[in-house]
ROKOL-658253 format. One line per 10 residues: their letters; for each residue x, y, z of N, C-alpha, C. Coordinates in pm, whole numbers, always signed. Example, Ala and Ser with C-alpha at 12.3 -4.5 7.8 and 13.67 -1.06 7.14 Angstrom:
2
AS> +1319,-569,+780,+1230,-450,+780,+1320,-330,+780  +1285,-225,+708,+1367,-106,+714,+1290,+3,+787
***
This chain:
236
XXXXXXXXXX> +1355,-2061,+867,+1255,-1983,+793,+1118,-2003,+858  +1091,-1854,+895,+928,-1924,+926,+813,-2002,+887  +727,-2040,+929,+625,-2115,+843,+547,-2006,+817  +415,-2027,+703,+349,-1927,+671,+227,-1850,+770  +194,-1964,+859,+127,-1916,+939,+174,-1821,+1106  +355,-1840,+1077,+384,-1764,+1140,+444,-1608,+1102  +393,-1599,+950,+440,-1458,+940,+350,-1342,+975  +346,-1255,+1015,+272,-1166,+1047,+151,-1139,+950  +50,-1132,+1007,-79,-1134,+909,-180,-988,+966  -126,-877,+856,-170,-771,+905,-345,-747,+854
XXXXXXXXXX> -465,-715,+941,-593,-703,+901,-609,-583,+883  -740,-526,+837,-747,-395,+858,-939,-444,+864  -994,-350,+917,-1100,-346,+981,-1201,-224,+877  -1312,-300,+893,-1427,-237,+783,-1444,-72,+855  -1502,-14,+702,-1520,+142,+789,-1634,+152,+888  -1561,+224,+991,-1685,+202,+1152,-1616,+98,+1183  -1561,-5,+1134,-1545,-107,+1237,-1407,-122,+1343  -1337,-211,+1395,-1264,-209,+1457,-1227,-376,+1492  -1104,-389,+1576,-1000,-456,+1585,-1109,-616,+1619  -1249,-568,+1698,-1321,-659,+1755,-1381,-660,+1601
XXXXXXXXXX> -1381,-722,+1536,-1437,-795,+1362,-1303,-887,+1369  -1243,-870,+1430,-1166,-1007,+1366,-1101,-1060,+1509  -1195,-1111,+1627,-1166,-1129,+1692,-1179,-1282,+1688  -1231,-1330,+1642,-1161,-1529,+1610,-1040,-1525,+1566  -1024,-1421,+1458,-908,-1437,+1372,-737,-1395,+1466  -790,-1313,+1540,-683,-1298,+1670,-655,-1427,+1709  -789,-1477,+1778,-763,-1587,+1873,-703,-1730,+1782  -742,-1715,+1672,-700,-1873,+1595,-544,-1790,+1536  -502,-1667,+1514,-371,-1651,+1439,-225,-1649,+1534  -145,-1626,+1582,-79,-1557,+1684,+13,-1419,+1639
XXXXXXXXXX> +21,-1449,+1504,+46,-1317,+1472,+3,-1206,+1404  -204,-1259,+1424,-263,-1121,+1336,-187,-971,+1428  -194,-899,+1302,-187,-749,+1373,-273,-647,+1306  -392,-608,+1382,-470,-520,+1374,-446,-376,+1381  -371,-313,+1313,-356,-183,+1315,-434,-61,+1335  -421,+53,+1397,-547,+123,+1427,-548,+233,+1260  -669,+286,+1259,-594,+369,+1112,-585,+454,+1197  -486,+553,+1051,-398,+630,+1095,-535,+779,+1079  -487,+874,+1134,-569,+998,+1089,-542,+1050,+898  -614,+1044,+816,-575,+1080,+700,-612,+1215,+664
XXXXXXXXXX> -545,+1248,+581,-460,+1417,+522,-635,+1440,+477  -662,+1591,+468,-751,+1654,+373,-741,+1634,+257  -887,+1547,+193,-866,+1513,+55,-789,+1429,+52  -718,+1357,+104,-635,+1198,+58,-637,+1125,+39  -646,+1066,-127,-720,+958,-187,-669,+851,-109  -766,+753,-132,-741,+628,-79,-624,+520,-99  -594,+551,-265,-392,+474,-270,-289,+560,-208  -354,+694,-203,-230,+765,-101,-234,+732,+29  -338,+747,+71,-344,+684,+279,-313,+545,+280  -320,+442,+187,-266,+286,+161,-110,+338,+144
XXXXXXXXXX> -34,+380,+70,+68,+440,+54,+126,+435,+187  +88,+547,+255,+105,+616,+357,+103,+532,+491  -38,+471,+522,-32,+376,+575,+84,+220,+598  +84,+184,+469,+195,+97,+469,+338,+128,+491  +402,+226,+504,+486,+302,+533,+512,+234,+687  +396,+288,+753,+446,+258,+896,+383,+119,+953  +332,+26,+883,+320,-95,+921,+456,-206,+860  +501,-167,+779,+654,-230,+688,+706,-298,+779  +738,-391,+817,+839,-458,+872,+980,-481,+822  +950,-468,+710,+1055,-494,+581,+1108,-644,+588
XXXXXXXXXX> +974,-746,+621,+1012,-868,+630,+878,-908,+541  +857,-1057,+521,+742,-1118,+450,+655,-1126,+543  +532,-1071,+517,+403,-1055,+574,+314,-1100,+483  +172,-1102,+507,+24,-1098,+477,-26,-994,+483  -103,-973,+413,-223,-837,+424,-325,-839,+396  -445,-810,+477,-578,-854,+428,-718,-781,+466  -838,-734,+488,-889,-674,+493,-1047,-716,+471  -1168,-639,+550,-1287,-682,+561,-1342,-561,+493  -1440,-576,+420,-1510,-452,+332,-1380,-387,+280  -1430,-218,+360,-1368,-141,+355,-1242,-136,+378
XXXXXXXXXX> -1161,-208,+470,-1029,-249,+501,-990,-317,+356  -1018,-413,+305,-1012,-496,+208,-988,-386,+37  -1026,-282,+67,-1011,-178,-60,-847,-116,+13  -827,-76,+117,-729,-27,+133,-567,-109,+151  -638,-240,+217,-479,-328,+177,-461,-409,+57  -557,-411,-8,-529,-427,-211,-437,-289,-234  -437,-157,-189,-433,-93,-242,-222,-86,-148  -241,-75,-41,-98,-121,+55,-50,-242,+26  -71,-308,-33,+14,-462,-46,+104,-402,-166  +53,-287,-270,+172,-254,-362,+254,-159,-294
XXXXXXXXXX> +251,-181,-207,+409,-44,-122,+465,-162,-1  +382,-279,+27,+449,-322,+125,+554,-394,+85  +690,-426,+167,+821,-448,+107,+793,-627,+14  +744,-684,+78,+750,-831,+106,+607,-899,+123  +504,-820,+63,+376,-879,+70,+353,-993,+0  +359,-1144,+70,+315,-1253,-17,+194,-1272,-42  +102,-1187,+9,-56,-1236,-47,-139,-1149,-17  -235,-1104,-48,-360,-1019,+3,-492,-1106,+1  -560,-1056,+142,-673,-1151,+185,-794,-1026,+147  -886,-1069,+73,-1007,-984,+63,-1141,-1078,+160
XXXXXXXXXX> -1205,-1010,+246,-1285,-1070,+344,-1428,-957,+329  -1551,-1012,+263,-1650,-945,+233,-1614,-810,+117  -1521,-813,+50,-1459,-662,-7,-1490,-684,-184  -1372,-595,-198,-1386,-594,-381,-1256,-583,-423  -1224,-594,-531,-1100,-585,-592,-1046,-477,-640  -1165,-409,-686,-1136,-262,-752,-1249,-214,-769  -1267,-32,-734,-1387,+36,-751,-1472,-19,-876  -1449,-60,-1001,-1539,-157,-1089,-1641,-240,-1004  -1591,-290,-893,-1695,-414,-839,-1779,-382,-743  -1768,-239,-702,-1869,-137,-654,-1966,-178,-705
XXXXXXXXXX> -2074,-205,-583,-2256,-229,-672,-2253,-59,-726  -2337,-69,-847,-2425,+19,-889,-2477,+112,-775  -2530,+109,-695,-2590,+228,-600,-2476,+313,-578  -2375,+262,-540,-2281,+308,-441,-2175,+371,-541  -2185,+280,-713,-2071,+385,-811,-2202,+549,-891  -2334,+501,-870,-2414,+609,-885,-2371,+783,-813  -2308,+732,-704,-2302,+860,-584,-2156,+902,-647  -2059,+836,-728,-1942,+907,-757,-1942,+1021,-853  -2019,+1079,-854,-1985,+1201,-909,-2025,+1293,-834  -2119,+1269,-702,-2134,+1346,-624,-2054,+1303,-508
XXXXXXXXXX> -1946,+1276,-488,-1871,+1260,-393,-1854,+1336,-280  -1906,+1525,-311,-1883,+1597,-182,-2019,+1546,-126  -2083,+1495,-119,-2199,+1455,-43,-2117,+1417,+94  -2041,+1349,+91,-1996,+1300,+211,-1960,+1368,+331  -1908,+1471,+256,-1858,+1610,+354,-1964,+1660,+421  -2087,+1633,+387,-2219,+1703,+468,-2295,+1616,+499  -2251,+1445,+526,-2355,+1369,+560,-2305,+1323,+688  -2403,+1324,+757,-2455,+1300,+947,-2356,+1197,+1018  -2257,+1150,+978,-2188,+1082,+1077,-2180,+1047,+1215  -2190,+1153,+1284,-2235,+1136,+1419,-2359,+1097,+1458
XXXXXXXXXX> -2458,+1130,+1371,-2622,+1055,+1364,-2592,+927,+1353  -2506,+898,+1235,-2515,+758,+1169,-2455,+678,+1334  -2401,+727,+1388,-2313,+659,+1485,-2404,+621,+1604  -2453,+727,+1611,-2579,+752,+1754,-2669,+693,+1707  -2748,+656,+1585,-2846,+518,+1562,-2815,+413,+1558  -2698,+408,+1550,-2605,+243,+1550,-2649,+215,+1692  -2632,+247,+1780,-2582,+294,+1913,-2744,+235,+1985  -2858,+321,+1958,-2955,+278,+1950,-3041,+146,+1923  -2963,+136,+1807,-3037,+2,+1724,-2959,-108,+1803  -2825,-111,+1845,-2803,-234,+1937,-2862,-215,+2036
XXXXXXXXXX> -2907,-144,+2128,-2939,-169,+2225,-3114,-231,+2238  -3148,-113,+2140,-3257,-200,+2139,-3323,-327,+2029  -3272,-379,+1965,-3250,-516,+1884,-3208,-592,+2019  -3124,-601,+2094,-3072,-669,+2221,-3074,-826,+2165  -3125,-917,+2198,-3126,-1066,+2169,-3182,-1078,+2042  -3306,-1004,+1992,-3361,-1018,+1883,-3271,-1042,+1753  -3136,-930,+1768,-3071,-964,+1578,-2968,-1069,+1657  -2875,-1106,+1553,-2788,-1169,+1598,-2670,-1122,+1620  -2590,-1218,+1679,-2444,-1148,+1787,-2344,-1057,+1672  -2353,-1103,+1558,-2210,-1064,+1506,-2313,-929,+1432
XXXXXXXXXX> -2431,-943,+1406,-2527,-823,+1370,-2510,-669,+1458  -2517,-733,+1622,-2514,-638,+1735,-2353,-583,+1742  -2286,-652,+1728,-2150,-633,+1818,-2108,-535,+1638  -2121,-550,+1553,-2089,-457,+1416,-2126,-303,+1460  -2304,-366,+1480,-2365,-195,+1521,-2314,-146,+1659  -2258,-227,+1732,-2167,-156,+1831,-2051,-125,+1798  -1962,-149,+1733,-1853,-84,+1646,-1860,+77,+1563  -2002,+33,+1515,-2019,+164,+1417,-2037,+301,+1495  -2089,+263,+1613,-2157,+321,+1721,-2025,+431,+1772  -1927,+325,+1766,-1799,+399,+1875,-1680,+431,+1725
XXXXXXXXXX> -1734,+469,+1623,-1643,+491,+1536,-1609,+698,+1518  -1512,+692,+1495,-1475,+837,+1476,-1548,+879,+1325  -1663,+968,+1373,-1713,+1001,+1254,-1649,+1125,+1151  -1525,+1174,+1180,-1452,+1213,+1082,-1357,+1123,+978  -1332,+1052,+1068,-1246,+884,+950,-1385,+818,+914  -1495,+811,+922,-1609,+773,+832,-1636,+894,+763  -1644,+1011,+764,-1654,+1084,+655,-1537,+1111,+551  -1428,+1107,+588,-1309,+1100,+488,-1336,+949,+451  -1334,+839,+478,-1366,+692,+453,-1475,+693,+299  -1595,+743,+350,-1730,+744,+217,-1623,+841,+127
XXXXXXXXXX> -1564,+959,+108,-1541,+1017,+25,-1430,+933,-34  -1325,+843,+16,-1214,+794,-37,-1281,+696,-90  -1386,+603,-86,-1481,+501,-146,-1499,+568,-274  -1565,+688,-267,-1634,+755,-408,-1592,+763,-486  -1456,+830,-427,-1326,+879,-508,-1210,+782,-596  -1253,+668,-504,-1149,+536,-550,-1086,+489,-667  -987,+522,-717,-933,+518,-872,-807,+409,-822  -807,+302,-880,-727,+199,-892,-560,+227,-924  -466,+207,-791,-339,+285,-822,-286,+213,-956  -154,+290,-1014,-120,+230,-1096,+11,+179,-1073
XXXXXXXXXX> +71,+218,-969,+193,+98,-896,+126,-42,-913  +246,-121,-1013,+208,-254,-975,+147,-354,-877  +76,-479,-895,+15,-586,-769,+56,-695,-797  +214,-704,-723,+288,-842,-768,+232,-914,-672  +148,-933,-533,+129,-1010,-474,-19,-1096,-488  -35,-1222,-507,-184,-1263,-518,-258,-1280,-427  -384,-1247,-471,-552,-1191,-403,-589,-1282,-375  -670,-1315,-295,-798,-1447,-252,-905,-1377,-211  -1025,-1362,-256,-1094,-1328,-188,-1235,-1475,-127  -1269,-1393,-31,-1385,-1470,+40,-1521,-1424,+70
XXXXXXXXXX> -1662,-1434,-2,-1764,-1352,+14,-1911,-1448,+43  -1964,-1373,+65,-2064,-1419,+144,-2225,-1372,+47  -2275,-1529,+2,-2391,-1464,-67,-2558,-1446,-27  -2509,-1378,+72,-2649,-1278,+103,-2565,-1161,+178  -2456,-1120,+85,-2376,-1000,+119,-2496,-874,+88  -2585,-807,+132,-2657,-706,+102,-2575,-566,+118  -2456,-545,+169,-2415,-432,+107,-2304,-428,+11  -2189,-545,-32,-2156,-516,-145,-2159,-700,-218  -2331,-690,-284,-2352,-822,-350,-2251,-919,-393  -2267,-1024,-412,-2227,-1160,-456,-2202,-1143,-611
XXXXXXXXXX> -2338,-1082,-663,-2314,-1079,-795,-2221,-971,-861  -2189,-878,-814,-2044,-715,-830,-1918,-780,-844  -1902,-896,-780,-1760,-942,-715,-1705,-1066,-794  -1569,-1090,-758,-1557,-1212,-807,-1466,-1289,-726  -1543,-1307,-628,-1486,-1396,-533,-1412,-1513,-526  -1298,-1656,-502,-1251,-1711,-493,-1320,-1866,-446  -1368,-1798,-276,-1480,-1874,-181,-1616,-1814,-186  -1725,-1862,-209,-1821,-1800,-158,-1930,-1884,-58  -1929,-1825,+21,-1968,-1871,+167,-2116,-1833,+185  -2209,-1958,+179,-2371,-1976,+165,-2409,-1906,+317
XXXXXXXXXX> -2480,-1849,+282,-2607,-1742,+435,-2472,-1677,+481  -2412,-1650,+396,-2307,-1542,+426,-2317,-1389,+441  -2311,-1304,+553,-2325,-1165,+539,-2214,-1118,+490  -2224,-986,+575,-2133,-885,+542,-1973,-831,+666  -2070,-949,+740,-1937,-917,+894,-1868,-1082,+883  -1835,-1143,+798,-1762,-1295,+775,-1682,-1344,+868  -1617,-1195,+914,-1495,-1229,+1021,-1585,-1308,+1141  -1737,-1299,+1169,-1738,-1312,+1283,-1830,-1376,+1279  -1935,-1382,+1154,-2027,-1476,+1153,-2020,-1611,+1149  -1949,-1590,+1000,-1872,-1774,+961,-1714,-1700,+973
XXXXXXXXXX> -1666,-1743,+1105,-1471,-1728,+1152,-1510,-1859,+1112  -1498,-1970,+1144,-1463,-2096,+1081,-1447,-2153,+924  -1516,-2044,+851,-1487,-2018,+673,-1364,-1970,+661  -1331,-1853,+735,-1244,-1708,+710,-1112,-1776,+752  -1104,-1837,+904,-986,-1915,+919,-919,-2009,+862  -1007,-2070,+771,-959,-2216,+713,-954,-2174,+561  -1023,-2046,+535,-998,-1967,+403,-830,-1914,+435  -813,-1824,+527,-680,-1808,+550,-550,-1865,+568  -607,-2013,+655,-503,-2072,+626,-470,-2156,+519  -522,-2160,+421,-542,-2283,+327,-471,-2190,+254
XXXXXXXXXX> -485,-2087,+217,-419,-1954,+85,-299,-1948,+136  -317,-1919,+255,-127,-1910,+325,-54,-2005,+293  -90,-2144,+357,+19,-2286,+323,-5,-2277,+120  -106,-2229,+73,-74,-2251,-109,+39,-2120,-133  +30,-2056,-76,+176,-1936,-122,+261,-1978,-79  +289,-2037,-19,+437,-2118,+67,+471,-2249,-18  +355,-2287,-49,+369,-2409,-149,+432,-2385,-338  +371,-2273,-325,+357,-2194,-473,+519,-2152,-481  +567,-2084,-398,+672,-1997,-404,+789,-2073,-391  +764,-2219,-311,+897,-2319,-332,+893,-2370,-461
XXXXXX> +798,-2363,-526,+800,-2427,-637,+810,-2319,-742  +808,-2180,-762,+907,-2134,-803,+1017,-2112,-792  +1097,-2109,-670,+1201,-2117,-631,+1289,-2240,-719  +1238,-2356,-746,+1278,-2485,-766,+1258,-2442,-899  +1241,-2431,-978,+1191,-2385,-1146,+1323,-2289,-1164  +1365,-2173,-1072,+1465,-2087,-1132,+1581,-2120,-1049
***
């Protein structure tokens, strides 16, 4: 039987972001797997593309699933379709559209906003602002806004609308949550959430600021589900 840290530990990457946010977590895991997203349907709520999504990541063996921000809303939402999900990792995220700050549940009723907001701007000032911030912000600050920079601004505009839209599936969540947050999270606060760990001068990119929180957050939840589950095992 494998150990827990050798079961596959699937991430998913904040919106705009990409496979480089969890690049400690590569190097300290051997079997993260960073999946690319998939292109999603017109109008396809966000438990349907989790749905959908998990479909073709299934191994149909025991895995992990876990997620940064925006990633972190969509594999809460895939851990209820995945065959064998022993745990879901929340990394800077939320549990359910409820823990949406206020600004961001204000815009849900105007949700088509998204359909007409600048994406490719948003991308091309990212783009900008790293280059010229250069040494001034810091590394995991720059290398984010270089992510956002090279993101497909049609999966960020379907992305903000599946945020808006976000209604909590009602397929069961037999697998347990951990989350890990960071309190000087300025885009989805400390105080919205109800975090597990919370990690002091913590942003919003965790994977890369404090990886030495996130790794030892991950592995510590992993060996307690392995611990947890023999000891139900032993009970029935």
């Amino acid at each position: 039987m494998p150990m827990p840290h050798e079961l596959p530990l699937i991430l998913l990457s904040g919106m705009g972001a990409d496979e480089r946010v969890f690049a400690p977590q590569i190097a300290a895991f051997p079997n993260v797997m960073v999946p690319k997203w998939i292109a999603p349907r017109p109008r396809e709520s966000l438990p349907a593309y989790a749905e959908r999504f998990a479909r073709q990541v299934d191994s149909g063996g025991p895995c992990f699933v876990g997620g940064a921000s925006f990633g972190g809303f969509v594999a809460i939402e895939m851990a209820r379709h995945l065959r064998d999900a022993r745990a879901c990792f929340l990394i800077g995220s939320a549990r359910s559209p409820d823990q949406l700050p206020p600004k961001i549940r204000a815009l849900r009723a105007a949700n088509a906003i998204a359909r007409v907001m600048p994406f490719e701007l948003v991308s091309m000032v990212a783009a900008l602002s790293a280059g010229a911030l250069g040494s001034f912000s810091a590394p995991a600050t720059r290398q984010f806004l270089q992510q956002i920079s090279d993101a497909d601004a049609r999966f960020l505009r379907w992305a903000a609308r599946a945020v808006l839209t976000w209604q909590t599936s009602k397929v069961p969540l037999d697998a347990p949550v951990y989350h890990i947050h960071g309190d000087s999270d300025w885009i989805l606060p400390r105080r919205f959430v109800t975090p597990d760990e919370t990690v002091r001068g913590g942003g919003h990119v965790l994977s890369i600021s404090h990886a030495a929180d996130v790794n030892r957050f991950l592995r510590d939840n992993m060996a307690r589900c392995a611990v947890e589950r023999s000891h139900y095992r032993a009970l029935t």
